[in-house]
N, C-alpha and C positions, 0 to 999 in steps of 0.2 A: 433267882440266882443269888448267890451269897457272895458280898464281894467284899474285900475291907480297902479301904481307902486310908493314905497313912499320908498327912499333911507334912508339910516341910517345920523340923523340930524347932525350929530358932525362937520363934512368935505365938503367944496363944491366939486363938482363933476369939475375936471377939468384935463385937458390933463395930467396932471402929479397927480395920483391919491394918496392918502393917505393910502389905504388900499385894498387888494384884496376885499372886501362886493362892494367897488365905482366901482372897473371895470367891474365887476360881474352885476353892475343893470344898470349901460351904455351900458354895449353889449346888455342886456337882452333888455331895452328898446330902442336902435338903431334895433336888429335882428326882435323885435316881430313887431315896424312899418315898416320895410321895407317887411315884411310879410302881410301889408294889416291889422291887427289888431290897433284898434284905441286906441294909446295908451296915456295917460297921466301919466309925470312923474316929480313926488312931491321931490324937494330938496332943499337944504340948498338958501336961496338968493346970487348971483353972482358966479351958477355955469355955468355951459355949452357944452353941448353935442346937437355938432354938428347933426341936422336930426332929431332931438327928439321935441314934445312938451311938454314945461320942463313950470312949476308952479312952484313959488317960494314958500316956505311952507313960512307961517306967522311967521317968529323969527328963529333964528340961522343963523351960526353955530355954536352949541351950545359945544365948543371946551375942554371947561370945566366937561362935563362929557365923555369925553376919558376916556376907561377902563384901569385902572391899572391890568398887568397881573403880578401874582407871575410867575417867573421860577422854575423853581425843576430842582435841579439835585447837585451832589458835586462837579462839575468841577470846579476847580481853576485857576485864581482871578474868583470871584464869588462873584453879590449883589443880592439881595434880594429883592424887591421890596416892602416896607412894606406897609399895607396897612394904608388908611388915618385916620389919627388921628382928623382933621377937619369934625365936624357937618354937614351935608351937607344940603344945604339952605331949608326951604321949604315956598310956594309949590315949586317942583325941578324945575328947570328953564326953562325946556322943556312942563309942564306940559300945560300953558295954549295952547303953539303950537298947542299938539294935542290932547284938546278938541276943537280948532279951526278946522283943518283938519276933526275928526269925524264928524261934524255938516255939514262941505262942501261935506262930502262924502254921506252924509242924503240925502244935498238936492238934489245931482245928480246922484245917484244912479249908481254907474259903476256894470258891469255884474260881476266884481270880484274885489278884492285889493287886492296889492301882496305887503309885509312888509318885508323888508329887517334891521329894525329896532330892538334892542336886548335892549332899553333902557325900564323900566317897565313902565312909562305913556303909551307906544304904547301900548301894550297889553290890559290894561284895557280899554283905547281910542275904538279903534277900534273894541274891545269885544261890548263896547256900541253902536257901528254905527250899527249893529246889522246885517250888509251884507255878501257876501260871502270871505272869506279872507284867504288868504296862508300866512304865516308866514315861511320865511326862516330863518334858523337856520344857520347864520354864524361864531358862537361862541360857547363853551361849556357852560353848566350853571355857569359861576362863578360868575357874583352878584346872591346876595340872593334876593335883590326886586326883580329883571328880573326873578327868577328862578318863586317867589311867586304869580306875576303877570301872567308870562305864567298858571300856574299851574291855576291859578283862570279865565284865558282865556277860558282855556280848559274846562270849565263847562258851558261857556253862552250857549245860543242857536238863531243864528247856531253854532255849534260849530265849533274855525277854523282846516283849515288843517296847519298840522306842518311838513315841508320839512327840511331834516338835508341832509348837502353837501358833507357827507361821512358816510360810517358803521361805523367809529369810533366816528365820532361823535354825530352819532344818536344813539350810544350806552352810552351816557354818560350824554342827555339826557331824555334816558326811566327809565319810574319812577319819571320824572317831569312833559314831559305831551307825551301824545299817539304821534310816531313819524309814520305820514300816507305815508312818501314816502321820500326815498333817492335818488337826483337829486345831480350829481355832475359839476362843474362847467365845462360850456366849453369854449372854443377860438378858433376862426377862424384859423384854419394851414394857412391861406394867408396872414394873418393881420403881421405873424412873415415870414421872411425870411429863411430861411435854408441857413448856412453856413457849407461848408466844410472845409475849411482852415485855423482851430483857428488860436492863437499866443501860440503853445506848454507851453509857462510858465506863462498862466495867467490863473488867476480862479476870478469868480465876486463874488460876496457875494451883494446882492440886496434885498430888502424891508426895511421895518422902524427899525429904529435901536434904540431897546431895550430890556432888558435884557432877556426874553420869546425867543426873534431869536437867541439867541447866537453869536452875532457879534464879541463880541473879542474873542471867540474858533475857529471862523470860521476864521478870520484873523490869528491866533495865528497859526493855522494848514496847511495854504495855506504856511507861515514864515516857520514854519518846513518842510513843502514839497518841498521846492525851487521854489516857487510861486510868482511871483508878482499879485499885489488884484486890482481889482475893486472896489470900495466901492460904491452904489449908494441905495440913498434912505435918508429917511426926519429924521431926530434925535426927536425922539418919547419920549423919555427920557432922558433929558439933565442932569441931576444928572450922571446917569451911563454913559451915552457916556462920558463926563469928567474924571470920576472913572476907567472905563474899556477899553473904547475903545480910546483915545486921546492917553494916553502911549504908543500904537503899532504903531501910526501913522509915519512913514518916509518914505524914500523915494519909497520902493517900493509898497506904496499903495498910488493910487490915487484914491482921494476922489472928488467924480461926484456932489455930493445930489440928491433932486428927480430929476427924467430926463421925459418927455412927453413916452406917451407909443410906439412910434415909435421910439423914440431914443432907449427904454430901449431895444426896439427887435432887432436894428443893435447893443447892446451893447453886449446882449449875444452873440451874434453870433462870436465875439471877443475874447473868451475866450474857454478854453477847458476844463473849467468845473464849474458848478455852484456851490456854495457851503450853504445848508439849516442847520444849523445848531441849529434846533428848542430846545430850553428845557422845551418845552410846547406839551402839546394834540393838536398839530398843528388841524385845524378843515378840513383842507382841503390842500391847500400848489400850490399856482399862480407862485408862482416863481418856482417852480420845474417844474409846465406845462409849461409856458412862454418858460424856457432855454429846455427843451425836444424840442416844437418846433424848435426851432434855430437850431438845431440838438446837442445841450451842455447836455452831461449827467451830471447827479445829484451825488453829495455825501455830503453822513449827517445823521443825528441820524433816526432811527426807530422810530418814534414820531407819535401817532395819525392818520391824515388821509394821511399821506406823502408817507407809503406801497403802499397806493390803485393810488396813481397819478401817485409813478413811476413806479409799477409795476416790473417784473423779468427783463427788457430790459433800462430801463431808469436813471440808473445807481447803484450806491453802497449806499446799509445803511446801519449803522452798530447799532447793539444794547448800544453799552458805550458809552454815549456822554461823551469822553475826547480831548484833543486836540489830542495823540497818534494813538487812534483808528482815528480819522478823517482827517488824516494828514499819513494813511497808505490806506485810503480809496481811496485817491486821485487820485494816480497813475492807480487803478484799474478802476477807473470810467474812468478816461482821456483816456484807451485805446478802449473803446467801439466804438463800429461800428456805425459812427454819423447818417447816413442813418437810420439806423437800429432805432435808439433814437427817431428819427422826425416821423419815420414813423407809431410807436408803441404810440408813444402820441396823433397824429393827428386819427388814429383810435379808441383810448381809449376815447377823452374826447373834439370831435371836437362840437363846439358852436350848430351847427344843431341838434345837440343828443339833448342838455341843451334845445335849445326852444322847440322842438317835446314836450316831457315830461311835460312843462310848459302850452303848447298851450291845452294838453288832461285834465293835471290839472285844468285849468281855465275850460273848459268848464262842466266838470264835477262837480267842487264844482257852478256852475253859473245853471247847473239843478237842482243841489239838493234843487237851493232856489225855484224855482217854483211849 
């Protein structure tokens, strides 16, 4: 089957990824050709994934329309993320991109297209190419173009299918546009290691750091626990890491940045315990699977789709995101049975699950066009 997969434009696709949506459509498009599907996949110019045939989409990355996420919650210090006071350019800067991709997707007719894309030009784009299309939902609705866009998607004909990468996120969702199937993300249990023998007093705190992950509650809580930190991952919001997170910074946290994904999987495995400190409707949560494999349980707030990845086995959540509750969590998660943690993740939400699901959707919305 001929399918193209078209990554979300903002970020290149590269060993040390930007966001769980980029490692999510790298494995997808590494798993689906080593499966024998003829796959093309559409991403920002100078990325690179190894094993793939990778098209450079015409323009980006387009780094400029990065979503600003509000956080919620009262936990103190505590910013806000306001939203933008700046007009935002038009047409939006992504827009001729893909009317360019729609028109290439015309002339060549792939059996399906799978959109990992949340900006609103894709939707109406791709609504126009007028083919078979999955649209994966790796975000709640928070723009309102993206929401109105999808919404006026969901009337073209064909109409596409709308995959959400958790129940909670397909819950949040509906009533924007019909959500036809919840696929949750997988990962290879071989790609991570499994360690047995953390370093008892470190916990990592890992992904982009801004104010949505909770990075300075997460540190603030590991400090109270008698923790030394991790820190690794790309500074997403350089206003709040200065405001929030800079202040905690001494010597018992070292500060990694992004790390390629085979470091970040010997990194977990270094620590005894991960720590997610979401104050967002997390939509799914990579770094809770990632550290489950390594055999590292989880502790962190009850947020969105973060229940369903850890599951009753894969570590502590708690309902108050405060540094207190999170910082009492700690010790309870660090005692879990690591075995136990690897072996309840790699079951829940191993990569083979994710392409199955993918492989029957593609063929199925690629009937429905005939």
């Amino acid at each position: 089957m001929r399918v193209t997969l078209i990554a979300p434009l903002v970020a290149r696709l590269r060993a040390a990824q930007q966001g769980g949506a980029q490692a999510v459509v790298a494995d997808l498009a590494l798993g689906l050709t080593e499966r024998g599907q003829d796959v093309d996949l559409v991403a920002p110019p100078g990325s690179a994934v190894p094993g793939v045939r990778l098209r450079a989409a015409p323009g980006g990355p387009f780094a400029a329309d990065l979503l600003r996420i509000t956080a919620d919650s009262t936990a103190q210090p505590h910013r806000r993320t306001a939203p933008c006071d700046i007009e935002p350019p038009w047409p939006p800067s992504q827009a001729a991109t893909w009317l360019h991709l729609a028109a290439d997707l015309r002339a060549n007719q792939p059996d399906a297209v799978h959109a990992h894309a949340l900006d609103w030009p894709a939707f109406y784009a791709l609504a126009a190419a007028g083919l078979p299309t999955v649209h994966t939902l790796h975000l709640p609705p928070l723009d309102p173009a993206a929401a109105a866009a999808a919404r006026a998607a969901a009337q073209a004909t064909p109409r596409p299918t709308f995959v959400a990468v958790s129940r909670a996120c397909a819950a949040q969702w509906r009533g924007t546009v019909p959500v036809d199937a919840v696929i949750g993300n997988g990962v290879d249990p071989a790609s991570i290691p499994f360690a047995s023998t953390p370093q008892a007093d470190l916990a990592i705190v890992a992904g982009r750091i801004s104010p949505e992950k909770g990075t300075h509650l997460a540190i603030a809580a590991a400090r109270r626990a008698g923790m030394r930190v991790l820190l690794v991952g790309a500074v997403y919001d350089r206003a709040y890491h200065e405001e929030c997170v800079v202040p905690l910074l001494d010597a018992s946290v070292e500060v990694l940045g992004p790390q390629p994904r085979h470091r970040l999987a010997i990194l977990y495995g270094r620590a005894a315990v991960a720590l997610v400190a979401s104050l967002w409707e997390e939509p799914f949560g990579m770094v809770a699977l990632e550290a489950n494999l390594a055999g590292t349980p989880v502790a962190g707030f009850a947020r969105g789709g973060l229940p369903e990845v850890v599951g009753t086995g894969g570590g502590v959540l708690v309902d108050e995101a405060t540094v207190d509750a999170l910082a009492a969590a700690i010790p309870r998660a660090a005692a879990l049975d690591r075995m136990q943690v690897h072996r309840q993740a790699a079951r829940r939400h191993p990569l083979s699950r994710t392409l199955d699901r993918y492989e029957l959707l593609y063929q199925r919305v690629a009937e429905g066009r005939r």
